[in-house]
NUSE-208330 format. One record per atom (N, C-alpha, C, O): residue number from 1; atom name; z, x, y. Coordinates in nm, 2 decimals. Atoms other than C-alpha are relative to their C-alpha. Layout:
BEGIN
{num=NUM	atome=CA	w=Z	u=X	v=Y}
...
END
This chain:
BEGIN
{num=1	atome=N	w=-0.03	u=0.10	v=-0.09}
{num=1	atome=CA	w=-0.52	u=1.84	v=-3.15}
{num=1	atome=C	w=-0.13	u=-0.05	v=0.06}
{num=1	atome=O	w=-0.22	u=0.03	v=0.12}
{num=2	atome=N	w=0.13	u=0.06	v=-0.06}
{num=2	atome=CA	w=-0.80	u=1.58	v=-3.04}
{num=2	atome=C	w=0.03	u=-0.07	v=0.14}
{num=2	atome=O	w=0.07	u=-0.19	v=0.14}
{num=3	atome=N	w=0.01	u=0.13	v=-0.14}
{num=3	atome=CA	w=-0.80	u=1.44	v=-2.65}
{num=3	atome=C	w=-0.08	u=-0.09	v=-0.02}
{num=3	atome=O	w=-0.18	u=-0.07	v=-0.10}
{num=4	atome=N	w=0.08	u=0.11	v=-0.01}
{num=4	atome=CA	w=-0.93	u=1.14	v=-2.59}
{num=4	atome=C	w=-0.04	u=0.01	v=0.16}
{num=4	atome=O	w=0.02	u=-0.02	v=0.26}
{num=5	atome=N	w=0.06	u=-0.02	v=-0.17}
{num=5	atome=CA	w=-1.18	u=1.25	v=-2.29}
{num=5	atome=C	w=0.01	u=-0.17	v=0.11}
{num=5	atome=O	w=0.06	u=-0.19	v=0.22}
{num=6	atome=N	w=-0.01	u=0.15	v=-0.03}
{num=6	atome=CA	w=-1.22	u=0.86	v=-2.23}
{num=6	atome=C	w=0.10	u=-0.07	v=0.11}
{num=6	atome=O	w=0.11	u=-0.10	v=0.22}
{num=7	atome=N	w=-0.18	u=0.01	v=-0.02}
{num=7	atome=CA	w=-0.86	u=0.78	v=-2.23}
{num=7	atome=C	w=0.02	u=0.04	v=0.16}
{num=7	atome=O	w=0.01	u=-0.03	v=0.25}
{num=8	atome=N	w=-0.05	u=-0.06	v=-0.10}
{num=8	atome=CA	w=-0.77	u=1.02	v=-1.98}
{num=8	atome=C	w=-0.09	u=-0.02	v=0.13}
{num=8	atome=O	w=-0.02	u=-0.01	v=0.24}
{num=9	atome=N	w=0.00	u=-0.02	v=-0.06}
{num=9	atome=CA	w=-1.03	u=1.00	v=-1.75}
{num=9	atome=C	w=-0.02	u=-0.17	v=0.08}
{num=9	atome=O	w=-0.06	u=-0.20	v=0.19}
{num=10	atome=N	w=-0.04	u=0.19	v=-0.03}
{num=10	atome=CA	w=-0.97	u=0.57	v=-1.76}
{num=10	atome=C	w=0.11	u=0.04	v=0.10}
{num=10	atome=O	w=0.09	u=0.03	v=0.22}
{num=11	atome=N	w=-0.09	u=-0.02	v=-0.11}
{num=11	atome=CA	w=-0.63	u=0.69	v=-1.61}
{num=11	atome=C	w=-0.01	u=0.02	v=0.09}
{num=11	atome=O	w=0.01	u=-0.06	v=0.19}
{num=12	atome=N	w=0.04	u=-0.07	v=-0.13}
{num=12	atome=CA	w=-0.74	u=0.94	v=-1.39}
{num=12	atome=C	w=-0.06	u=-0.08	v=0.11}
{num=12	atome=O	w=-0.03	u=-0.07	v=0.23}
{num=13	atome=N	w=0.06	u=0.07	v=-0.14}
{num=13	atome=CA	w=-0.95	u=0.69	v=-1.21}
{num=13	atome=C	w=0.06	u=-0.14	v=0.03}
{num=13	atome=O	w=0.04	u=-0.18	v=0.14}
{num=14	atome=N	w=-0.10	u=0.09	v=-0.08}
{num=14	atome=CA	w=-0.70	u=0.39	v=-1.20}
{num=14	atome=C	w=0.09	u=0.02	v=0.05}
{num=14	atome=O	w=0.14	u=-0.06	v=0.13}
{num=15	atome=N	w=-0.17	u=-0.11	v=-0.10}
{num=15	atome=CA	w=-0.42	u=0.63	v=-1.08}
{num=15	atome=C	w=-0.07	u=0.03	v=0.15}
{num=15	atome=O	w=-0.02	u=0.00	v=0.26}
{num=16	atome=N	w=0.02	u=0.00	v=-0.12}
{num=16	atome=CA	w=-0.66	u=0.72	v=-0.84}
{num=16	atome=C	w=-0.08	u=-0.12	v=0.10}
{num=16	atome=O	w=-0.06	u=-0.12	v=0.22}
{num=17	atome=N	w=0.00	u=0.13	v=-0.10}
{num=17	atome=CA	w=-0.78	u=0.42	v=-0.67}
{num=17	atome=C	w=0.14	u=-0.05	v=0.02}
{num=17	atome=O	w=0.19	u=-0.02	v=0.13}
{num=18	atome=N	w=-0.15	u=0.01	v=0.00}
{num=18	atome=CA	w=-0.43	u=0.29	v=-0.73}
{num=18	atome=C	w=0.05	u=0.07	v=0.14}
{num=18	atome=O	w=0.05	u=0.00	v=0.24}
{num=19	atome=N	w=-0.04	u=-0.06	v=-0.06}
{num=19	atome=CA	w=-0.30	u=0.56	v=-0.51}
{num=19	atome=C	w=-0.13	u=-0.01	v=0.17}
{num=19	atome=O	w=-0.09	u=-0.01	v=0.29}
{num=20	atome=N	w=0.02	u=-0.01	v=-0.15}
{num=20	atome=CA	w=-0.52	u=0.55	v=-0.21}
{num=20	atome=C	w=-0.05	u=-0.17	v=0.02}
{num=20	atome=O	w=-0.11	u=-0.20	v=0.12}
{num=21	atome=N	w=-0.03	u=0.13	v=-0.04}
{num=21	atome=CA	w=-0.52	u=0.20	v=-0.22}
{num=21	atome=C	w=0.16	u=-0.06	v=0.06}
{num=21	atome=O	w=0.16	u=-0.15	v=0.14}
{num=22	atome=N	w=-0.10	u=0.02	v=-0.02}
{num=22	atome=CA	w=-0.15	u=0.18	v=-0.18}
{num=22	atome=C	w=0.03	u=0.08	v=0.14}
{num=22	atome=O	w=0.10	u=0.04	v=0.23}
{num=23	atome=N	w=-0.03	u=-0.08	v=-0.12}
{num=23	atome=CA	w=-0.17	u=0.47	v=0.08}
{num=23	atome=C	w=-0.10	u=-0.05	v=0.14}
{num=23	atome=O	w=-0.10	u=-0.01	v=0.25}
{num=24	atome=N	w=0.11	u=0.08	v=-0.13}
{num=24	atome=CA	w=-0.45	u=0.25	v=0.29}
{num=24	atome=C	w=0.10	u=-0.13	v=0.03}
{num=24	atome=O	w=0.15	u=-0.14	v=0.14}
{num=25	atome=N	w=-0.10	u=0.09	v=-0.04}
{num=25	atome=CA	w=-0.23	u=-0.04	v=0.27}
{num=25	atome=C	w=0.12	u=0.00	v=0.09}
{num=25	atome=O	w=0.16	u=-0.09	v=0.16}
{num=26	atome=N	w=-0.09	u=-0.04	v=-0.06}
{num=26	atome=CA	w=0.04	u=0.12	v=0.40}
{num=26	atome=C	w=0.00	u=0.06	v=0.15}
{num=26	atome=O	w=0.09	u=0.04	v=0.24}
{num=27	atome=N	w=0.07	u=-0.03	v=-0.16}
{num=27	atome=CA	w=-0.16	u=0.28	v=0.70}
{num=27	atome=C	w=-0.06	u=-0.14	v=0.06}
{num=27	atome=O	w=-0.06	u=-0.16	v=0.19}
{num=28	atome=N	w=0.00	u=0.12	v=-0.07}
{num=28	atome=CA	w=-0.26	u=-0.06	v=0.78}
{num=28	atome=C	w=0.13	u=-0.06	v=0.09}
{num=28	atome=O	w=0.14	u=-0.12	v=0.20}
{num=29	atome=N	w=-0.13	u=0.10	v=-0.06}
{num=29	atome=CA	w=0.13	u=-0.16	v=0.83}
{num=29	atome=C	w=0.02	u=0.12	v=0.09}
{num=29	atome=O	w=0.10	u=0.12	v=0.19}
{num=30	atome=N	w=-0.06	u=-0.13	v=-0.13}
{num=30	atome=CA	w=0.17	u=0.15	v=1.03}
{num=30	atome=C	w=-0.11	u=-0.06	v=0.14}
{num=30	atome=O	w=-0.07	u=-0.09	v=0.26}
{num=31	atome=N	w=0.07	u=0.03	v=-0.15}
{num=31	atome=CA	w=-0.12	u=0.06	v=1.27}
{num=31	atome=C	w=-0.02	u=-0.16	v=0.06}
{num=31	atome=O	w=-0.08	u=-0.20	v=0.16}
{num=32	atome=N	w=-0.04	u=0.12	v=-0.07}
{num=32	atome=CA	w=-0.02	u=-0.33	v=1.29}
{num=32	atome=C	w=0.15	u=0.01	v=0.05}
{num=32	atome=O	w=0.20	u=-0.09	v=0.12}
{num=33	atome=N	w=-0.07	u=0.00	v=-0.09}
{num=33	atome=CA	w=0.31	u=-0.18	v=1.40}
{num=33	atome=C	w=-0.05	u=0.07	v=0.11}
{num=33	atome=O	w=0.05	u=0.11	v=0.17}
{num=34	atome=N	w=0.01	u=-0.09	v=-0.08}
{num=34	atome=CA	w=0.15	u=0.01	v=1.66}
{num=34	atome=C	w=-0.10	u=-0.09	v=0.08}
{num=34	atome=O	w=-0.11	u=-0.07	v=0.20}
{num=35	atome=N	w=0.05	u=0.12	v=-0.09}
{num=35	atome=CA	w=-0.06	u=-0.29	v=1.78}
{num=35	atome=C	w=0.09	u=-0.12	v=0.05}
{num=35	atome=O	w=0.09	u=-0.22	v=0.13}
{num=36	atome=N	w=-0.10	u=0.13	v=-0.11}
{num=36	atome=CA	w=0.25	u=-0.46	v=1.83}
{num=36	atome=C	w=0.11	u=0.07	v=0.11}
{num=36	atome=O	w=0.18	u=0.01	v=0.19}
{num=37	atome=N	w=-0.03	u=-0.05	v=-0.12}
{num=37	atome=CA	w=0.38	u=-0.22	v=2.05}
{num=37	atome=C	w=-0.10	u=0.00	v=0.11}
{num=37	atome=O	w=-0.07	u=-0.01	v=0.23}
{num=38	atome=N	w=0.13	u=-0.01	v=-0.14}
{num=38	atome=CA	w=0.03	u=-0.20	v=2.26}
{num=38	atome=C	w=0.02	u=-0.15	v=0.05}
{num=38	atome=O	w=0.00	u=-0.17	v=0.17}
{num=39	atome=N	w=0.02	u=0.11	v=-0.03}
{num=39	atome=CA	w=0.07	u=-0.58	v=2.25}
{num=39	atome=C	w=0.13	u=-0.05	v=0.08}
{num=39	atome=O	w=0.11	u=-0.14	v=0.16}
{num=40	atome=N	w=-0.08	u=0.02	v=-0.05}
{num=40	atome=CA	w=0.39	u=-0.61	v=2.38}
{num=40	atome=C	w=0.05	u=0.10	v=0.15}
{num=40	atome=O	w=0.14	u=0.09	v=0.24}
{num=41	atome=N	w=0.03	u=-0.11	v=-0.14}
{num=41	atome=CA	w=0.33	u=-0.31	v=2.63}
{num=41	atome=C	w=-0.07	u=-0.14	v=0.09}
{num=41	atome=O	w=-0.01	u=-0.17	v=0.19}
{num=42	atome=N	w=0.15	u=0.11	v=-0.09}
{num=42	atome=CA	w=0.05	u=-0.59	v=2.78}
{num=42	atome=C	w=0.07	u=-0.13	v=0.04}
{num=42	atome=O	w=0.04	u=-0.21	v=0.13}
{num=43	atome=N	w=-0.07	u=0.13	v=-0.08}
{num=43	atome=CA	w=0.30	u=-0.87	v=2.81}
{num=43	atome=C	w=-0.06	u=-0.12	v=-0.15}
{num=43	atome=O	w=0.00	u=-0.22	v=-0.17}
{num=44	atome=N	w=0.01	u=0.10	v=0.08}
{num=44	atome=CA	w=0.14	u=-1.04	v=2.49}
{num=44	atome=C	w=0.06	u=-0.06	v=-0.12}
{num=44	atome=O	w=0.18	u=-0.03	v=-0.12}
{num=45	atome=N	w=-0.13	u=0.04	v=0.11}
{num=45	atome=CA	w=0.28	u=-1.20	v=2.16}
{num=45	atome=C	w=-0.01	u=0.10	v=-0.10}
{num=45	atome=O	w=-0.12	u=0.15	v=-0.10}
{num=46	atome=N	w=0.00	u=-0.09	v=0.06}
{num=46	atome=CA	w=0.38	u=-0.97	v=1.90}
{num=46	atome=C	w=0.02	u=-0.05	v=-0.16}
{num=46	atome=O	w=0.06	u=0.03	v=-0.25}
{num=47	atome=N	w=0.00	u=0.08	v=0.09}
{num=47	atome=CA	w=0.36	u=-1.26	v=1.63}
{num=47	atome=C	w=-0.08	u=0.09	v=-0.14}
{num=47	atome=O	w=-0.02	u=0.15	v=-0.22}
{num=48	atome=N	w=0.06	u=-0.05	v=0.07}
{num=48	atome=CA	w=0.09	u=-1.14	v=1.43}
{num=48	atome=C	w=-0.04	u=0.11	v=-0.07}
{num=48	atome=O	w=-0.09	u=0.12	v=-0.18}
{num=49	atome=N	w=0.02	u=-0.14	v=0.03}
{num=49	atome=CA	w=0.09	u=-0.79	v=1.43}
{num=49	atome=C	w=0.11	u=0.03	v=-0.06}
{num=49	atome=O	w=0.09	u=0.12	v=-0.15}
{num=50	atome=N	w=-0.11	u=-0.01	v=0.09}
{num=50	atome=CA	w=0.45	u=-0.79	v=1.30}
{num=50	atome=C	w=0.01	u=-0.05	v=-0.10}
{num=50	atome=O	w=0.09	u=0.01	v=-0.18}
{num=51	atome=N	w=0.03	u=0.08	v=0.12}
{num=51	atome=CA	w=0.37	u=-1.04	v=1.03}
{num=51	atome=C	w=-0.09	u=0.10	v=-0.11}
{num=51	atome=O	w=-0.03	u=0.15	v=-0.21}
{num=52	atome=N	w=0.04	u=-0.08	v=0.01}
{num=52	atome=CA	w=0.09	u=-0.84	v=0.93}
{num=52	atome=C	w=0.07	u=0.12	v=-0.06}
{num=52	atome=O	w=0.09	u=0.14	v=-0.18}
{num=53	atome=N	w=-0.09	u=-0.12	v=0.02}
{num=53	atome=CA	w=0.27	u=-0.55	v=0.95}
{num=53	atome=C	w=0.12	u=-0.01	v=-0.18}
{num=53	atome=O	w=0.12	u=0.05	v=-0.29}
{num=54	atome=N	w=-0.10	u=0.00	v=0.08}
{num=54	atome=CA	w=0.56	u=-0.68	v=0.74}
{num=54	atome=C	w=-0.07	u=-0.03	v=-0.16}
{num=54	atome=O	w=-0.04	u=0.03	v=-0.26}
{num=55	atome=N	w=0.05	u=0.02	v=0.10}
{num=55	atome=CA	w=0.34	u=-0.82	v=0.48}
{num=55	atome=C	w=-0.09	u=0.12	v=-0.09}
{num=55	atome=O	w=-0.10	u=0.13	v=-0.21}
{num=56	atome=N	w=0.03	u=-0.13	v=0.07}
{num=56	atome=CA	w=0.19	u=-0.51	v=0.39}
{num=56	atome=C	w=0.11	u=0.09	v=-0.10}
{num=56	atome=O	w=0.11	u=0.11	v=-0.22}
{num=57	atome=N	w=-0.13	u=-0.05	v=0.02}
{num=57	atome=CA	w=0.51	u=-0.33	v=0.37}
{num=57	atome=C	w=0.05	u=-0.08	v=-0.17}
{num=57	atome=O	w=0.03	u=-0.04	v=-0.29}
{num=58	atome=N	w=0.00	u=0.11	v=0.15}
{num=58	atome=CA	w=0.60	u=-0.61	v=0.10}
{num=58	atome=C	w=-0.10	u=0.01	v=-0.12}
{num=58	atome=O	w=-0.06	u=0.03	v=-0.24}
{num=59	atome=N	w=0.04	u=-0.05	v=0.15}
{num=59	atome=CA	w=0.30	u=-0.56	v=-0.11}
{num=59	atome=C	w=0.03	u=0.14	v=-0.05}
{num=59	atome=O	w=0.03	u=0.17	v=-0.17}
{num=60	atome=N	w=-0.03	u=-0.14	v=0.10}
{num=60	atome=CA	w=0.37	u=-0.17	v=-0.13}
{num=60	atome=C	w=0.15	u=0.00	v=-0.05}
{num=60	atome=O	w=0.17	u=0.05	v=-0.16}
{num=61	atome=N	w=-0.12	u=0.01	v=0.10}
{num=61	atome=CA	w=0.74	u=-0.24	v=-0.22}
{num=61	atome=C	w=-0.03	u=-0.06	v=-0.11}
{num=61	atome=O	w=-0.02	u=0.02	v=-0.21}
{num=62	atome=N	w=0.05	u=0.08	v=0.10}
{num=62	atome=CA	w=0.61	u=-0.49	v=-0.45}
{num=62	atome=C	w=-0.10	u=0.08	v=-0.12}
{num=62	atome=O	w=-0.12	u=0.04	v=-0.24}
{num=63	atome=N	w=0.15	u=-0.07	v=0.08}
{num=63	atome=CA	w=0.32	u=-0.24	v=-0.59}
{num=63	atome=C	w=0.04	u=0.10	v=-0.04}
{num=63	atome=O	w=-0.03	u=0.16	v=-0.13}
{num=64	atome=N	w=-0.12	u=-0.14	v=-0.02}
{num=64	atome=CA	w=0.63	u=0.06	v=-0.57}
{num=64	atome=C	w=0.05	u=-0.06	v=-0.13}
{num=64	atome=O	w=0.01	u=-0.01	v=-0.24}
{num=65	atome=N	w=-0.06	u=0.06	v=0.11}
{num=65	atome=CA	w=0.85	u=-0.18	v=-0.82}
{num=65	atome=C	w=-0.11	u=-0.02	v=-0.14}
{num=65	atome=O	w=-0.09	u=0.04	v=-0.24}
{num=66	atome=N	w=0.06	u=-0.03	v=0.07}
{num=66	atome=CA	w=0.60	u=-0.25	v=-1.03}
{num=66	atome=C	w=-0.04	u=0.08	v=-0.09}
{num=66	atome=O	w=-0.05	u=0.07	v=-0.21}
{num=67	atome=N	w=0.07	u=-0.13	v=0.06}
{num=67	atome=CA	w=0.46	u=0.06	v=-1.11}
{num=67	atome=C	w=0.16	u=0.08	v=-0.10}
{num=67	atome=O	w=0.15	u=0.13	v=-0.21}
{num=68	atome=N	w=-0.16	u=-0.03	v=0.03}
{num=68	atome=CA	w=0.89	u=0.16	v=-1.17}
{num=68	atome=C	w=0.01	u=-0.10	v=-0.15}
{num=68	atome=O	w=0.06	u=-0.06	v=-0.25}
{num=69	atome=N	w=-0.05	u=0.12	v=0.11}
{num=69	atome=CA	w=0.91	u=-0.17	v=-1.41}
{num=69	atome=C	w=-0.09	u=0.07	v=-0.09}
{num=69	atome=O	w=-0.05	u=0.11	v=-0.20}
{num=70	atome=N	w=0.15	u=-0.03	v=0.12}
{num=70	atome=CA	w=0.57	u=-0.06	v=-1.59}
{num=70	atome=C	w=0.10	u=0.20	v=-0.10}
{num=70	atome=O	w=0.09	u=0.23	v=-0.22}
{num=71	atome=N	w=-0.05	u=-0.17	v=0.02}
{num=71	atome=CA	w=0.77	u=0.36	v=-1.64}
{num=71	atome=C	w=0.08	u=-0.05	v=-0.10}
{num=71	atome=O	w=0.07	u=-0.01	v=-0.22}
{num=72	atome=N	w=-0.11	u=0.01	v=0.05}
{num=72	atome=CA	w=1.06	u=0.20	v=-1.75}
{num=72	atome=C	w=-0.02	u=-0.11	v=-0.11}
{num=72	atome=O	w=0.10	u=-0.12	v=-0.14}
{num=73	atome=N	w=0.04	u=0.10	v=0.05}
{num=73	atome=CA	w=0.94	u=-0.09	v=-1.99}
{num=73	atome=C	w=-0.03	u=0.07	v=-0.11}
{num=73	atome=O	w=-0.08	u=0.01	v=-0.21}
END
């Protein structure tokens, strides 16, 4: 049996970017929910940071499916 060193460590390193890229994304929507609580603590608008927030959320569903469509394909 021959590995393909190459191959595998191509994966290796788009799995892992992939993965803490999805997991930085995701701590973004956590800490634009947490600026829209500080902001609405203070009396200000909570526009942005929930937008923000939500759009995040959306690319990792979107990046979650994907990755599901790609398994199953």
């Amino acid at each position: 049996m021959k590995i393909d060193w190459e191959a595998l460590g191509s994966v290796f390193g788009v799995s892992l970017i992939g993965t803490v890229a999805l997991v930085g994304l995701f701590s973004l929507g956590v800490i634009a929910l947490t600026k829209q609580d500080a902001a609405a603590a203070k009396g200000g608008s909570t526009v942005l940071p929930r937008t923000g927030a939500y759009a995040c959320f959306t690319a990792c569903a979107l990046a979650v499916s994907y990755g599901i469509y790609l398994i199953v394909t």
